[in-house]
N, C-alpha and C positions, 0 to 999 in steps of 0.2 A: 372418228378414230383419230389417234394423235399423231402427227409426225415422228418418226423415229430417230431417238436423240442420242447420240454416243456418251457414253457415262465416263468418257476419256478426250484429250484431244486427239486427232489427227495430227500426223506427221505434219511437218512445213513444209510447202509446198517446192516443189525442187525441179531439174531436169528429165524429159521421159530417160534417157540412157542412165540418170542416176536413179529413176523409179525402179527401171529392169536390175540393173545392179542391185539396189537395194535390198530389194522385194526376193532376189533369187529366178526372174522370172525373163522369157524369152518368147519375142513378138512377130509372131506369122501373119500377113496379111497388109493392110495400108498402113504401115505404123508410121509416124509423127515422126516430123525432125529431132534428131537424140536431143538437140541444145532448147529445145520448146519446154516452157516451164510450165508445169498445171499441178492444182491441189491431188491430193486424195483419191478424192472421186471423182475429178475430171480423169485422170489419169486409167480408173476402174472402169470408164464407158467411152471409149472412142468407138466408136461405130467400124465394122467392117475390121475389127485386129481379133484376133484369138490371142491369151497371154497365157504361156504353158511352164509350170513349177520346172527348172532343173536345177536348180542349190537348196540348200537352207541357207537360212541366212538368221543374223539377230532380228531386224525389223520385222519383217517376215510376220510376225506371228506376235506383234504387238499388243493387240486386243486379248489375245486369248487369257492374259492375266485378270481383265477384268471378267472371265466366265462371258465371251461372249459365244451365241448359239446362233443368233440368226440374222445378226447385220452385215458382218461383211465378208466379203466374197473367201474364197478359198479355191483348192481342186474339188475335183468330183471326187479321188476319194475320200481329201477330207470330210466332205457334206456327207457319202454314205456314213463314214465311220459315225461322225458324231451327231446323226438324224438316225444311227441303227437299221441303216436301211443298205439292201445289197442289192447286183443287177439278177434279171432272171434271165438266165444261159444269155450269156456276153458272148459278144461277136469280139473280132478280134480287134477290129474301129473301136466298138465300145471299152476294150483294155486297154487300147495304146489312147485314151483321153483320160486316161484317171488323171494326169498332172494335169486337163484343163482345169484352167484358172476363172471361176465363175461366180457372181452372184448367187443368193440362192434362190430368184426368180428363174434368171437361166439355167440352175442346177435343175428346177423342177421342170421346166422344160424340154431339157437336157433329156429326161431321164423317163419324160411320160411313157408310159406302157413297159416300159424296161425296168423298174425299181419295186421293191416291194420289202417289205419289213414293216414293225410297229415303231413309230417318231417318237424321240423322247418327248414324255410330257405332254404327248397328244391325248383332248380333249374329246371323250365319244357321248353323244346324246344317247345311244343304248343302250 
């Protein structure tokens, strides 16, 4: 199987406090010094931080021009919206993380035994 290629670039790589600015996005947990520079996706996996949507923003939503579906992170509800997939009977935890901000490993994670719908484009040997 091939490594997964962006069919665009990545932003430049910048400040975490101008990632959060940018991004629209607001960091719980061990977060990194604001003035500490990382790409992209360093900035997408620091270990031990939750990053949770409260803005829109222009960057924000960079990719989404190219149609993309399963590379880069988003909230939980964007993953249900655009996977068609909903929670079954959500707890009140589970509504107050719709803005986390997740890969979609950790969305599926996120979400096991809780989610349920048909994926777009999903693939059935049946």
């Amino acid at each position: 199987m091939g490594e997964y290629k962006r069919p665009y670039d990545s932003p430049p790589p910048r400040s975490y406090k101008a990632w959060l600015n940018d991004l629209g996005l607001n960091c719980v947990g061990n977060c990194p010094p604001d003035d500490e520079v990382f790409t992209f996706d360093d900035f997408s996996s620091i270990p031990e931080v939750k990053l949770y949507k409260i803005k829109e923003t222009d960057l924000y939503e960079f990719w989404r021009q190219y149609g993309d579906v399963w590379g880069e992170r988003r909230t939980v509800e964007e993953w249900l919206n655009d996977l068609e997939l909903e929670i079954i009977d959500p707890t009140e935890e589970e509504l107050k993380e719709l803005n986390l901000y997740l890969g979609y490993d950790e969305f599926m994670d996120w979400g096991a035994g809780i989610i349920t719908g048909k994926m777009k484009n999903q693939i059935s040997i049946l």
